[in-house]
Structure formats: C-alpha cells, structure tokens
C-alpha positions in Angstrom: 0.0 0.0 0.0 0.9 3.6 -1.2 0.1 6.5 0.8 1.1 10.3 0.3 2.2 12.5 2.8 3.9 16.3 3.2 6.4 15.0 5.4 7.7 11.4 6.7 9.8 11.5 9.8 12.0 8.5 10.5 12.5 7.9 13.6 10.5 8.7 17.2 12.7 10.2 19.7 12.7 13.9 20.9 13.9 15.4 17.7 11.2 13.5 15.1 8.7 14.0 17.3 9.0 17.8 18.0 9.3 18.2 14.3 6.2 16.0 13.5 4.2 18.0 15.7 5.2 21.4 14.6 5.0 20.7 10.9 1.3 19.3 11.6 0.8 22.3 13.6 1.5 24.2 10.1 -1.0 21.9 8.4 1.2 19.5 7.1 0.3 15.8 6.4 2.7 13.8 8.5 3.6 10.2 9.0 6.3 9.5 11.4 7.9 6.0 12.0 9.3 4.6 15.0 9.4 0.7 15.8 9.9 1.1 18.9 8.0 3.0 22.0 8.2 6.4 21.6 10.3 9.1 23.2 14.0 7.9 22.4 16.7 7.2 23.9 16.1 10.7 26.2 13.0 8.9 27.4 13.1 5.5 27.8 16.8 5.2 28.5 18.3 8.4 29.0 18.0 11.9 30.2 14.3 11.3 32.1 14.8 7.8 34.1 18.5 8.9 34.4 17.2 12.4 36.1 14.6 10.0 38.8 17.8 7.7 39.5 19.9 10.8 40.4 16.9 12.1 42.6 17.2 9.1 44.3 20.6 9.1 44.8 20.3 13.3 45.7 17.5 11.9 48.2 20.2 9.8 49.5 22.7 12.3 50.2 20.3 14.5 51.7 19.1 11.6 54.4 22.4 11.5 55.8 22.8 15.7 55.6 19.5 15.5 57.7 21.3 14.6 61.1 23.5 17.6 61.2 20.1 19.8 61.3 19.1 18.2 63.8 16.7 15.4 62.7 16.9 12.4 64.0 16.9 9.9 60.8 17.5 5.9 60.5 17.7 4.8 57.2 16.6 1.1 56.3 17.9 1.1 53.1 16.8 1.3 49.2 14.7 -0.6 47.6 16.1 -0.5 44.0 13.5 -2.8 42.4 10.6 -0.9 44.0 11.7 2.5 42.3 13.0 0.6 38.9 9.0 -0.4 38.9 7.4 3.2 39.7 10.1 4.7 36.8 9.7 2.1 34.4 5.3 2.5 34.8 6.2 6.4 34.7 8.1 5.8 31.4 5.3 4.0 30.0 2.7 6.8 31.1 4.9 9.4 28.8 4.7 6.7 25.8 1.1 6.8 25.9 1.0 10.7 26.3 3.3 11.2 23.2 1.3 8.2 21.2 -2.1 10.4 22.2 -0.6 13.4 21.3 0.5 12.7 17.4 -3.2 10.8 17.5 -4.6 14.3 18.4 -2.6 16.6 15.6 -3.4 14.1 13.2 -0.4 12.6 12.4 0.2 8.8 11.0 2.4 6.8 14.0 3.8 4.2 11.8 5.1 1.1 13.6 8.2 -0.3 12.2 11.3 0.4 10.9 12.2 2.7 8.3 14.0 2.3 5.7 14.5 4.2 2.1 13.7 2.9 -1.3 14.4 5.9 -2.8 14.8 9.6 -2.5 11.0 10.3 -1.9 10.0 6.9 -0.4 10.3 5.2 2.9 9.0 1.5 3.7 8.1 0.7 6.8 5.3 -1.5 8.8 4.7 -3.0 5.4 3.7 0.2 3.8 5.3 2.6 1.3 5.3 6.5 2.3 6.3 8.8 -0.1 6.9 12.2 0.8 8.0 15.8 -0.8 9.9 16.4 2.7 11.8 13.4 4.7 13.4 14.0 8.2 16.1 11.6 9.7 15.7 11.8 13.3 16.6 7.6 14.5 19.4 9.4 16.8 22.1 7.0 18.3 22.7 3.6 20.6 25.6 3.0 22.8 28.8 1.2 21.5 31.1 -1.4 23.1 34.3 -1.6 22.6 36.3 -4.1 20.7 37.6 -6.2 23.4 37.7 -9.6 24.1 34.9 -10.3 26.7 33.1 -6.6 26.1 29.8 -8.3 26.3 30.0 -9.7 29.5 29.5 -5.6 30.3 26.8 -3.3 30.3 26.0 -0.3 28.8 23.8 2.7 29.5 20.7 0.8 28.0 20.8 -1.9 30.5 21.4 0.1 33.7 17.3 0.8 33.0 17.1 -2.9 32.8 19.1 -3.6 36.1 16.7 -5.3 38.7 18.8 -4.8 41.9 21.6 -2.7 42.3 25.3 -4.2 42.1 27.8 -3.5 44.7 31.2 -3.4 43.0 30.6 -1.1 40.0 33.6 0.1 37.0 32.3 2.8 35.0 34.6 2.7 32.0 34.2 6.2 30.3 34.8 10.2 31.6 31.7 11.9 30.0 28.5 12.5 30.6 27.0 8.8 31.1 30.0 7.5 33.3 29.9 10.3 35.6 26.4 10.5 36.1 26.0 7.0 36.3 28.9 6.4 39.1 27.6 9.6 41.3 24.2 7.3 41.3 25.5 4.3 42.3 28.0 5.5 44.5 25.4 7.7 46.5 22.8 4.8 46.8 25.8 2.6 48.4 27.9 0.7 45.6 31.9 0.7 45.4 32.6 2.4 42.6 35.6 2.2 40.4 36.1 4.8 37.4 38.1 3.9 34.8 39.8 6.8 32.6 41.8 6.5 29.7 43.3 10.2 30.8 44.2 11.8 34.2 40.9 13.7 34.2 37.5 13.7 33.6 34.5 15.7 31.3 38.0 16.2 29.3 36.0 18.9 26.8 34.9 21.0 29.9 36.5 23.9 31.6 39.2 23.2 33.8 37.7 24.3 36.8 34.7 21.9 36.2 36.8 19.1 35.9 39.2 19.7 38.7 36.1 20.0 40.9 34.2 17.0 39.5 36.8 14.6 40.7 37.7 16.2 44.5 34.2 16.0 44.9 33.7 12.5 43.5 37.2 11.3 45.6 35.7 13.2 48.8 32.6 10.4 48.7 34.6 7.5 48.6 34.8 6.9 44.1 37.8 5.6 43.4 39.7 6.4 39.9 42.1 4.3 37.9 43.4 6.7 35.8 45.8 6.1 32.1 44.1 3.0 32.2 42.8 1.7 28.6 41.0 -1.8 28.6 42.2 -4.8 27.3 39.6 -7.3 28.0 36.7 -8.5 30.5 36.9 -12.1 31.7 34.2 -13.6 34.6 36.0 -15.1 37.3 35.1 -16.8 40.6 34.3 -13.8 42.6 33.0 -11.3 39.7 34.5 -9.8 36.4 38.1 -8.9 36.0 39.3 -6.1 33.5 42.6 -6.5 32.0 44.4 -2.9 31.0 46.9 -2.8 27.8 49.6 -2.4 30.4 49.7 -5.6 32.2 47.2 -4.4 35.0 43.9 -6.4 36.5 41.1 -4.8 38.4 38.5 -6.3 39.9 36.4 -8.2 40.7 33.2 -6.2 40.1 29.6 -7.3 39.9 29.3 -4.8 37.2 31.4 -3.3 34.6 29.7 -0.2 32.2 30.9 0.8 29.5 30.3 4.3 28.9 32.5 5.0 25.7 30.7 6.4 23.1 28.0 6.4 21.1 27.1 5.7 17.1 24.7 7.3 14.9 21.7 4.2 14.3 22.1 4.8 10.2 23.3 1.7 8.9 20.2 0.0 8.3 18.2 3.1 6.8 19.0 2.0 3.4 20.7 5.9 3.0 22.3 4.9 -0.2 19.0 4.2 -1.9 18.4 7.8 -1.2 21.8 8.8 -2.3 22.5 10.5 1.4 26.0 10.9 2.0 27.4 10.0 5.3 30.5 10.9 7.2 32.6 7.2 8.1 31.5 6.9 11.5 28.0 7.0 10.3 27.1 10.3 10.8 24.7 12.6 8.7 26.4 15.9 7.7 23.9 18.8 7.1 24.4 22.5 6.9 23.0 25.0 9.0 19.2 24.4 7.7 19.7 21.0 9.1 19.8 19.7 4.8 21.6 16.6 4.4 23.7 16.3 0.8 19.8 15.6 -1.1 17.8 18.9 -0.8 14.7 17.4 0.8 15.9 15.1 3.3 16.9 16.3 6.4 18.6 14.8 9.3 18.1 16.3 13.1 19.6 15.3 16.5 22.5 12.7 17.5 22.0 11.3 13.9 23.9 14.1 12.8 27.0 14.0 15.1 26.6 17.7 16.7 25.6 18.7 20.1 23.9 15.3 21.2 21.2 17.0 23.4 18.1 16.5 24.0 17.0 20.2 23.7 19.4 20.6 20.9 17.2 18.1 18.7 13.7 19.3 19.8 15.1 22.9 18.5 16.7 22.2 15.4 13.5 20.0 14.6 10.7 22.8 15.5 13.0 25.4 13.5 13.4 23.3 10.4 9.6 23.0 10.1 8.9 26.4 11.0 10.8 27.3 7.5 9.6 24.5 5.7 6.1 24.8 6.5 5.8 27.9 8.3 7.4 30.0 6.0 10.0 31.5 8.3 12.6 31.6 5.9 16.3 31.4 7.4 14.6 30.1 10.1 17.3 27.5 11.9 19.1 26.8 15.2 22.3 28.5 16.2 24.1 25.9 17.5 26.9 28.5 20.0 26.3 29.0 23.4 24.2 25.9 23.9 23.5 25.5 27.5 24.2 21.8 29.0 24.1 20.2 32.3 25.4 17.1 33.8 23.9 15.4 36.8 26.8 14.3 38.2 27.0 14.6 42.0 27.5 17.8 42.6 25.8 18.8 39.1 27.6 21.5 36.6 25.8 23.5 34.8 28.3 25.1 31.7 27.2 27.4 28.5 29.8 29.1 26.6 33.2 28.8 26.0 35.5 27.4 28.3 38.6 29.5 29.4 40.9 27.4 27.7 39.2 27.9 24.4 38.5 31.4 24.5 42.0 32.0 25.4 42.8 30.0 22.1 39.8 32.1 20.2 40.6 35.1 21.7 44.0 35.6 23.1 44.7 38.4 25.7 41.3 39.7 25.0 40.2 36.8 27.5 39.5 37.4 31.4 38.4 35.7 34.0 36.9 36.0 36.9 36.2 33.2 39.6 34.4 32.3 43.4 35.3 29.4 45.1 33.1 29.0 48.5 31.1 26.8 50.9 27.3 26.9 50.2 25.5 28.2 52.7 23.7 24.6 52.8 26.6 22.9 54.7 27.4 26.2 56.6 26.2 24.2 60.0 27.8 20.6 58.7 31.2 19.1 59.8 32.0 18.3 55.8 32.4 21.7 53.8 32.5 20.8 49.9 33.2 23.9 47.6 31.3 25.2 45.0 32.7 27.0 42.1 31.7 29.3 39.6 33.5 30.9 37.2 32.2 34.1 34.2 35.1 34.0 31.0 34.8 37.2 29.3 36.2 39.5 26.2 37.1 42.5 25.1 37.1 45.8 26.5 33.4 46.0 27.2 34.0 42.0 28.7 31.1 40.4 26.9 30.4 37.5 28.6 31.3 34.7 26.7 31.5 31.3 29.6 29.5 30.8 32.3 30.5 27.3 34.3 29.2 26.1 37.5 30.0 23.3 39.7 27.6 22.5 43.1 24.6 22.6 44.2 21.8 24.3 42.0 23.7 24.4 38.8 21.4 22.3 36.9 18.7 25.1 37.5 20.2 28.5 37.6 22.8 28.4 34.5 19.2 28.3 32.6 19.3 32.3 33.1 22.7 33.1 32.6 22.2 31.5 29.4 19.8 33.7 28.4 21.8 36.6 29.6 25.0 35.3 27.1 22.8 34.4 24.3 21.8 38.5 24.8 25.6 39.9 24.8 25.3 40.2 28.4 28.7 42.1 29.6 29.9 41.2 32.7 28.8 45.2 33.6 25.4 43.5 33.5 25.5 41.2 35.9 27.6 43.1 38.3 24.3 45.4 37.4 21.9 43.5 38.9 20.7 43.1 42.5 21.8 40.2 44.2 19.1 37.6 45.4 20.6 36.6 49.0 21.0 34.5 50.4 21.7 31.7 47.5 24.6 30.7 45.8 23.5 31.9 42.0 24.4 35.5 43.9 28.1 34.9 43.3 27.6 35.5 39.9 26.8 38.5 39.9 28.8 39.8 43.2 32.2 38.3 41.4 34.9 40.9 41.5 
C-alpha cells in the first residue's frame, strides 16, 4: 500500500517528534515512523529515568545531611526494584502521552522500521510513504568496545534494565554517562571504580569543572584508575576482571559499564537508496538548515553528530519546520552558546566557551573571573564541599562569553545566565543586577 504525505519522519525520539508536531501544527500531512516505543533514547533510556535515579541518589545524600540539622533519621535502606517499577510504569505513562498526542494533531504513527527505497520513499510497517519532505531523526545507541569479553558488560541501556543494584561497579568512560551513572551508584551505596583513559574527567569542559568533578567525587569514597585503557573483560570466581593494555587487573566487580561512546543508528536506513551521504562513523552531515547532501531530506539530532542533546534536537527539529512549513525563511538553530548540564554529584551546569578555548579564540582579550566557596547549605555541617563558579569574558566591554558552575543548584540557575549570554550580556550587567541573598547563583553576579 501507497500512501502520500507532506512529510515522513524516520524515527521517534525527541527530535522526530517535536518536528512532526510542529509541521502538523503548520497543516502538514505527517507520517512519522518509530518501531519502537516512543520518546527515544532521552525517554526511555536516557536523560528522564536517568534524572529519577539521580533524585534518588540526591534523596540519599540529603538523608544523611538530615542529622547535622538536627533530625533524627534511621535509614533502612533502598529498595532498588521498587523505584526501577514506579520509573519504568512512569516511562510508560509518557509513551502513551506522546502516542495520544500525534493521534490528536493528526499525524500517522507508523510502527516499524524505516527504511529508504528511494529519494522520496520510505517502507516501513509493510507500507510505502512517499513524501516531498523526509526527516532523519533515529538518533544514536551506545557502542562497546572491541575487546575480548566486552559483552560480559553493560551499557547505558541496561542500567534501565538492572533489577537490583550491584555493589562493586567500574564505570569505564569520563563523559557525561560514566559520571552521572557512578555519582548514582555510589550515592545509593555501591563501590565504585572509574576507569579513565586520561588523568581527568569531562575532558571537553573547563578546567575548573573538571578539577572540581573529581575532589568532589574522591571526597565520597569513588575511586579512579586513571591512564588505564581496557584490554579485556573475563568472569571469574568472585565477579568480572578487567585487564588494562599495560599488564594491570582490576576487579572483581559485579558490574562493569561501559560508557565509551556512542554511534549514529544509520546503517540500516538503506541511505544509499536515497543517495545520502554519510560521514565514516556514520554520521549525517547537514548544513545549517539541518539539509543533508539531497535537498529534501533532512537529518536532526544525534544522527547528525553535533551537540547530542536533547534540547538541541527538539530545537533544530521545530525550526526546520517552521521554515519549511511555516514559511520562516532562514529560520534554523544557532548551535553556539548551547546551555548543557550534567547530573553528576555535585551537578555543573556550563554554556559558553571554556577558558581554555577562549583563550585560544581570543588571546589576551580573554578574562576571567572566579568564586570558590562553601554553600551556605553545609554552613552548620562538619564536611564543607566547595562550590565554584566561574564568568570568562572578552574585550574591553568584557562580553560574557562562559559561564560554568559546579555544586549545588547548577542544573537550575545556569538556565538564566544562558539567556543573559545568548543577549551579549557584559559582565557590567550582571555586576548590574541586584543580588538575590542568600543563594549561591548571587556569586555571579557579586564576582569581583
């Protein structure tokens, strides 16, 4: 069977979706495909059960704060499987929601995979759907890496699959995913072991984010093996042993994760039928309108290799219809000075250039100024973590052009500063505006 549309989406994660919806908003008949349930990776095994684990784990923390202010807390333990079954029936709530909502604007939820039989046509569910407008939105999976025994590990997928919590953890991996993942299973009472090809972690951060990351994760107990590359995973007696290239074991853990990347999920799209080029990871390049090599096909989100975000994709998805079908021509996302946050424990919260690569964009034009303090939060506590903020600016006028944040209430304040940056803010500006006391987002604007 034939059918006609405006636009066929490939793929139901944040990006397709947001797209779908606006171009239907617009008027435009859609059919979107996604074989499996809807939401993406951010969904079902990403940013939103990741973001109810690290409440847990921030729960955690804050039982044991609770006796230096004065209550009088006993802690029984955590019941892993209990929450795993309250996330995983929340998870499902938000697939219905999303299926209701394309049912509502009128769009076609085609279940199956997609795949291209030409330029104009995608098959999928045993139907053909042929479009003037395609959109490539199937984002990305995690990838293990090629070593003997890799699949006796995890990846970030199965963590959401875990049904009790493993005591002797190795994160293998310094980004996003391993550091998250490690402050939530230290915090809820694993021993955790990172593993780092480098002496550092969050390697593409500012300096100041990293250096922080890992005091704070060595002050609760994480342990790091650092210039250590992995050779192999074998299952022993007593758990799984990790050989390194240079001779080294470590182990045994109950769990190893390996949080090393991730690749684009485009080799079974059938791209060449549609004559889309791709880079030789996999990767769609498009220009700035999101427009892959073929002028009608378009490819949004991880797919494409740049800024793997979740807000990144809903924007670049809702702009590319709002000139498509809205007719806001130029219309299309400006991908400098994205926000980002990771939930590590603390969280940072970063926009903007770090100091090292403004210094490298800029030269002497670059300074910087920095706080360093104990939140008022553990002002009455016997441990005193630091928080640390730092504004990298330019020029004469010192446009503000990095904001980075590490401690408590990153995640929600560096929202605002990033509006300020997108703006021009100077760092006159800030140093303009009342201070809201007492918090910790004051120091930004207090800095000196």
């Amino acid at each position: 069977m034939t059918q006609s549309f405006d636009l066929v989406v490939v793929g139901g994660g944040s990006g397709g979706l947001a797209a779908a919806q606006r171009a239907a908003e617009y008027g435009a008949r859609v059919a979107l495909v996604e074989p499996a349930p809807l939401g993406g990776t951010c969904v079902n095994m990403g940013c939103v059960p990741k973001k109810v684990m690290w409440t847990a784990a921030h729960l955690a923390q804050a039982l044991a704060d609770a006796r230096e202010y004065g209550f009088d807390v006993t802690v029984g333990g955590h019941d892993w499987a209990g929450l795993k079954a309250r996330r995983d029936a929340y998870i499902a709530r938000l697939n219905g929601i999303y299926a209701a909502n394309l049912a509502k604007k009128g769009i076609e939820h085609v279940v199956g995979y997609g795949r291209f039989t030409g330029p104009d046509c995608v098959v999928a569910g045993g139907r053909e759907l042929r479009a003037a407008h395609v959109i490539i939105a199937t984002g990305g999976r995690p990838v293990r890496p090629a070593v003997p025994g890799a699949g006796l590990g995890l990846v970030s997928d199965d963590f959401f699959r875990l049904a009790e919590r493993p005591q002797r953890v190795a994160l293998v991996g310094t980004g996003y995913v391993g550091v998250e993942l490690g402050g939530v299973f230290r915090a809820l009472g694993s021993e955790v072991t990172m593993v780092c090809r480098h002496a550092s972690l969050l390697r593409s951060f500012d300096e100041m984010l990293q250096r922080g990351l890992i005091e704070a994760m060595e002050a609760d107990g994480v342990r790091f093996a650092w210039h250590t590359t992995p050779a192999g995973l074998t299952r022993g007696a007593d758990g799984l042993v990790m050989q390194a290239t240079d001779g080294r074991q470590l182990g045994p853990f109950d769990a190893v994760l390996w949080a090393v990347g991730r690749e684009p999920a485009t080799a079974d799209l059938g791209l060449a039928s549609a004559g889309v080029a791709t880079d030789e990871a996999g990767f769609i390049p498009t220009d700035r309108y999101q427009v892959t090599n073929v002028p009608h096909i378009y490819a949004v989100g991880d797919v494409t290799g740049r800024a793997a975000l979740t807000p990144v994709a809903i924007a670049a998805g809702r702009r590319l219809c709002d000139r498509v079908f809205g007719g806001k021509a130029g219309r299309h996302l400006d991908y400098r000075d994205i926000p980002t946050v990771v939930f590590s424990h603390p969280t940072i919260g970063t926009c903007g250039l770090s100091e090292a690569d403004a210094r490298q964009q800029f030269g002497d034009a670059v300074e910087v100024y920095t706080s360093t303090f104990v939140p008022l939060y553990y002002g009455v506590m016997s441990h005193k973590p630091k928080m640390r903020m730092k504004l990298v600016v330019v020029g004469d006028d010192e446009r503000v052009v990095g904001c980075h944040v590490i401690g408590p209430g990153a995640d929600e304040m560096l929202q605002g500063f990033a509006v300020a940056i997108r703006m021009g803010a100077r760092k006159a500006d800030l140093d303009d505006t009342v201070a809201i006391h007492p918090t910790a987002a004051e120091e930004l604007v207090t800095m000196r």
